[in-house]
N, C-alpha and C positions, 0 to 999 in steps of 0.2 A: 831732779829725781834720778836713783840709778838706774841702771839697764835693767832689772828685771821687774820694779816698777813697771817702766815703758812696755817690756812682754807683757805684763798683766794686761794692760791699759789696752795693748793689740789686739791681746787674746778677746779679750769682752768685747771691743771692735768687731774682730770677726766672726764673733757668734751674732751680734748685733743683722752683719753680712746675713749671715748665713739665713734667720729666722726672718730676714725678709726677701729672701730666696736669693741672695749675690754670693757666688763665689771665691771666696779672696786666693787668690794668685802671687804676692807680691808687697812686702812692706817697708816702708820709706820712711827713718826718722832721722833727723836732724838736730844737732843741737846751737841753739840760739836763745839769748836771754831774753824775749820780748820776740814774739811773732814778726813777720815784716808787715808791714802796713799795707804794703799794696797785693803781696800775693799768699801771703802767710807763710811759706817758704822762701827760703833767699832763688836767689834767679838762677846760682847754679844747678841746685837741688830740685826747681822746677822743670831745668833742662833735661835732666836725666831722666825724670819721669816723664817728661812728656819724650822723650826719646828711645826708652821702654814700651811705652803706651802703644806708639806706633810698628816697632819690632814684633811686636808680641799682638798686635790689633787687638787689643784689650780697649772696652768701653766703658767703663766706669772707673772712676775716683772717689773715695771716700776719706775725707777728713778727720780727725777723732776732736773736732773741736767746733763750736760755729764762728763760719766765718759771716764777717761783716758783708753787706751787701757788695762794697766795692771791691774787694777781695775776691769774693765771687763771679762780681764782673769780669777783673783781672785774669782769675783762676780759667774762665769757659772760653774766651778769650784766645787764652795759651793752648788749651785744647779743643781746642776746634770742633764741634758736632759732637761732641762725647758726656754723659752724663755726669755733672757734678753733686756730690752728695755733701754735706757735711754733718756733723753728728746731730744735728738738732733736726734738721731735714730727714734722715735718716729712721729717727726715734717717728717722727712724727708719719711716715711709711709706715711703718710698722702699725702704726697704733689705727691706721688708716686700713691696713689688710685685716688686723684684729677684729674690730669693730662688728659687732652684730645686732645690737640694738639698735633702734632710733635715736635714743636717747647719748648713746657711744658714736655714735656717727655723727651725730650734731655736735657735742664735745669738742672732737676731731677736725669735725671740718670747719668751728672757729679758730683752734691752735693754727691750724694752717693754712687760713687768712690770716691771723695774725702775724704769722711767720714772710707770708707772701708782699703783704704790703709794704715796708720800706724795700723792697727788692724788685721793684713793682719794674724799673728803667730798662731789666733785660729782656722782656715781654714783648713778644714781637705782634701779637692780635689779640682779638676778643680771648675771652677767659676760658671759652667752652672748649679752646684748642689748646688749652696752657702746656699739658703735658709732651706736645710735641714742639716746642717751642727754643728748646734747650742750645745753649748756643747763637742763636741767631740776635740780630739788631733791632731794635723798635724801630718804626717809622716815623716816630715824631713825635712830637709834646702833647698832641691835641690826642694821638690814642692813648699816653699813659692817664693824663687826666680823664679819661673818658672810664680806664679801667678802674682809675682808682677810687673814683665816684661807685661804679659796682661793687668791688671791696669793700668797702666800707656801709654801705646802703647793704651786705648779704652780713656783715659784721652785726651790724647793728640789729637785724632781723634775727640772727642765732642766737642773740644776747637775750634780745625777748624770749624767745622760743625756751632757752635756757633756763631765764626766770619763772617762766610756767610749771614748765619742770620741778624745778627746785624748788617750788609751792608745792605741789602736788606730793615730793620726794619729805617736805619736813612734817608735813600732812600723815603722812604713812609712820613715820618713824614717830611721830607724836601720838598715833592709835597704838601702840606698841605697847602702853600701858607703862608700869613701872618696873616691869622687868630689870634685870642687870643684862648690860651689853657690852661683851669682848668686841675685840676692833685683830683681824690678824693684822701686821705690819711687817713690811721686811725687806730687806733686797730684791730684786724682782730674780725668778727660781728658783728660789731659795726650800720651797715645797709648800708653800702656806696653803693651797687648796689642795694636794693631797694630805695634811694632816687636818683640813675639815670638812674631807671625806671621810676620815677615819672618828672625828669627836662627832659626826653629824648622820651619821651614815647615809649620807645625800651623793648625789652622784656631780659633782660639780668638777667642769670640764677640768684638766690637768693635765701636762706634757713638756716636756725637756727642750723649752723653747721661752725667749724672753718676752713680757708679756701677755701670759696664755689669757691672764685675766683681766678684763679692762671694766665688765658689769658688776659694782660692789652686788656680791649674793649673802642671803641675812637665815641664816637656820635657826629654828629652836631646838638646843641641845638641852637633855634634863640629865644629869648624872645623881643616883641616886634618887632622891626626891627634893633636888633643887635644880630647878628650871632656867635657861639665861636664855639671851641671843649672840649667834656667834656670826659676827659677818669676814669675808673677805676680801678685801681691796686691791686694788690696782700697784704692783709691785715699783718699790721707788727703785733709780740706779746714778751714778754719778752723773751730774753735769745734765739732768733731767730736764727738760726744756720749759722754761717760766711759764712759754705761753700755754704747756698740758697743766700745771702746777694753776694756773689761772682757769682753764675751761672747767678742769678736774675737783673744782672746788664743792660743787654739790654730793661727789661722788667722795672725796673726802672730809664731808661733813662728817660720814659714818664713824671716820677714826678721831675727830674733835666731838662728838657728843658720844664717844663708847664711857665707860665707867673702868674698864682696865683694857691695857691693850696687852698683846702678846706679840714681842717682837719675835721673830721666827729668825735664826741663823742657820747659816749652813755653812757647817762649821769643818767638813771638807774642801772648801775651797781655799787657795794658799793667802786670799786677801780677805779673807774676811771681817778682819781687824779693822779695814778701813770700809768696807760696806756695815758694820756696827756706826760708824759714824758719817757717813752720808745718809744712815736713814735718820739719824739722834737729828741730825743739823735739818735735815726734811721734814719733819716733825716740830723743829724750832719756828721754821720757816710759816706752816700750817697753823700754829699756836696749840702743838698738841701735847709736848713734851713735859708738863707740869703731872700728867696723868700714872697712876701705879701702873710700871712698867713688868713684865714678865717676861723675863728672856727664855726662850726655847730655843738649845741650842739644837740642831737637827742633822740628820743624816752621818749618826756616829758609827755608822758601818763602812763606810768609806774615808774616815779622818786616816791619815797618813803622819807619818812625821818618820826624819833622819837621823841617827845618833850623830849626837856632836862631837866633834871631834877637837878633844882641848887643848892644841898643838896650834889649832886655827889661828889665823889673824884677824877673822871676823868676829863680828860679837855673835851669840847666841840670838836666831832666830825664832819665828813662832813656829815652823818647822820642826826647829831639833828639838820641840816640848812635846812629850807623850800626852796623852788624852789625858789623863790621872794627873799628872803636872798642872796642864790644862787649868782645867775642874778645879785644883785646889789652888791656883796662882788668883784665877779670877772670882772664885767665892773670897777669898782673903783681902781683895783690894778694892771687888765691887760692892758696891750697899744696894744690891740690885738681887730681888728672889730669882732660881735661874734653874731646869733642866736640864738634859742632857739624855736625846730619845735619838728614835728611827724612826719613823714615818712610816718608809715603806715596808721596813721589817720589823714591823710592831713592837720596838725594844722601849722598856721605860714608860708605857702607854697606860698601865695602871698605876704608876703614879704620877702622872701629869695630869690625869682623869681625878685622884687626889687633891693633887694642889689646887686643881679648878675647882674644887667642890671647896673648900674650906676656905679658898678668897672671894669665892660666889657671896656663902652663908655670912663674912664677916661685913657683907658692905648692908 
């Protein structure tokens, strides 16, 4: 990948940081074709950080990738007492401070037993103290097998607890009657619950932070005199961790039984070309992607782009294309219905309010 890939890749890193309250200070990339086995960076590249680390008494590291249990071991190891993240640990933070239902909390706190258990040998006591635990050595065979029996025994109890649930959750969505049901879908921030606050006039939470929403919320919106349900989901993002993608299943049942979805972009952002296709391949994954797709592209008050300049040696980026470029490059080569709004500045809003009424009416 080039260099400004890897910016990208950083950049969404440390907003990752940031919205689980870390402040990034410092970034370290390396290039190697195949991670190292044992510490995911070569030993030089772990010198310097861990020699940074110390200069600067900086306490945490974040990864932008998950590392393997041993590597982990490796990585805490080299740094002594200092918190090791990696992005799937990271993610799963996050969704852990999110969390406000019962129902998101249990989710949550299976992903991260699942996460927990082959990791289970750097564990130094009982579980109730895990979080302080970081760094230090196990005492022996006979506590990890003792942990991993609870693991696994609190596994298997949220599994249940889950399946209740998800009686209960196909229960409700089964009383729903024959309605038509949109499904929002998108990169995570992208705006999907502020634009159904806007189709729903419902006050469903919303802010400039990843993850706001982890509770699928299910509105009746009526435009004109045809009525649907519009829900909105749990925002996907690259490299989204199997084991949320696995707990998340009941909560993305919403977008495998909707009848059309709406994919939401946000089409200010300079990658959004490849958050189009981690949600497509997210949706593969789910078995949801057979379904009529509606792309909204969003937040066209903020799109940016650079005149190109034809002297370059580079090829033409998504960048140097004007919005109007845009617009007509992608109706021309997609076979996909598609707008092009604001959200927050209400631009294009009656007729997306349009297109919804008349693929409502056709199904």
């Amino acid at each position: 990948i080039d260099d400004s890939t890897v910016k990208e890749y950083l950049d969404e890193l440390e907003f990752l940081a940031l919205t689980a309250g870390i402040e990034s200070v410092k970034r370290f990339t390396q290039r190697l074709s195949t991670p190292n086995s044992r510490s995911y960076v070569g030993s030089g590249k772990l010198e310097e950080i861990r020699t940074y680390l110390e200069e600067n008494e900086i306490n945490t590291v974040i990864f932008d990738d998950e590392l393997s249990p041993s590597q982990l071991r490796n990585v805490e190891r080299e740094f002594a007492g200092r918190k090791i993240y990696d992005r799937t640990s990271l993610i799963l933070d996050i969704f852990a401070q999110r969390a406000k239902t019962a129902y998101a909390k249990t989710q949550v706190e299976l992903a991260q037993y699942q996460y927990l258990l082959p990791r289970l040998t750097r564990m130094w006591t009982h579980l109730e103290r895990q979080r302080g635990g970081i760094g230090m050595r196990g005492p022996g065979e006979t506590q990890i097998e003792t942990d991993r029996r609870i693991i696994l025994d609190k596994i298997s109890r949220l599994k249940e607890q889950l399946k209740k649930i998800d009686k209960q959750m196909a229960s409700q969505r089964g009383n729903r009657g024959n309605m038509v049901r949109i499904s929002l879908v998108g990169y995570t921030n992208v705006g999907k619950s502020t634009l159904m606050n806007l189709l729903a006039k419902s006050e469903v939470f919303a802010e400039n932070k990843l993850f706001a929403t982890l509770d699928t919320t299910v509105r009746k919106v009526v435009i004109e005199n045809v009525p649907f349900l519009l829900s909105d989901t749990v925002g996907f993002i690259r490299k989204l961790p199997h084991q949320l993608v696995e707990s998340f299943k009941s909560t993305l049942d919403e977008v495998r039984e909707a009848d059309i979805l709406m994919h939401v972009v946000d089409i200010s952002h300079p990658n959004f070309e490849e958050h189009i296709k981690v949600v497509e391949e997210t949706l593969k994954d789910i078995k949801a992607i057979d379904k009529p797709i509606f792309v909204v592209f969003n937040k066209i008050d903020a799109y940016r782009y650079e005149e190109y300049d034809e002297f370059s040696l580079t090829p033409k980026q998504q960048i140097n294309y004007t919005l109007e470029e845009f617009k007509n490059s992608w109706i021309a080569k997609e076979n996909t219905p598609c707008i092009f709004i604001s959200a927050r500045e209400k631009i294009g809003i009656d007729k997306l309010r349009g297109d919804l009424y008349k693929m409502v009416a056709e199904i």
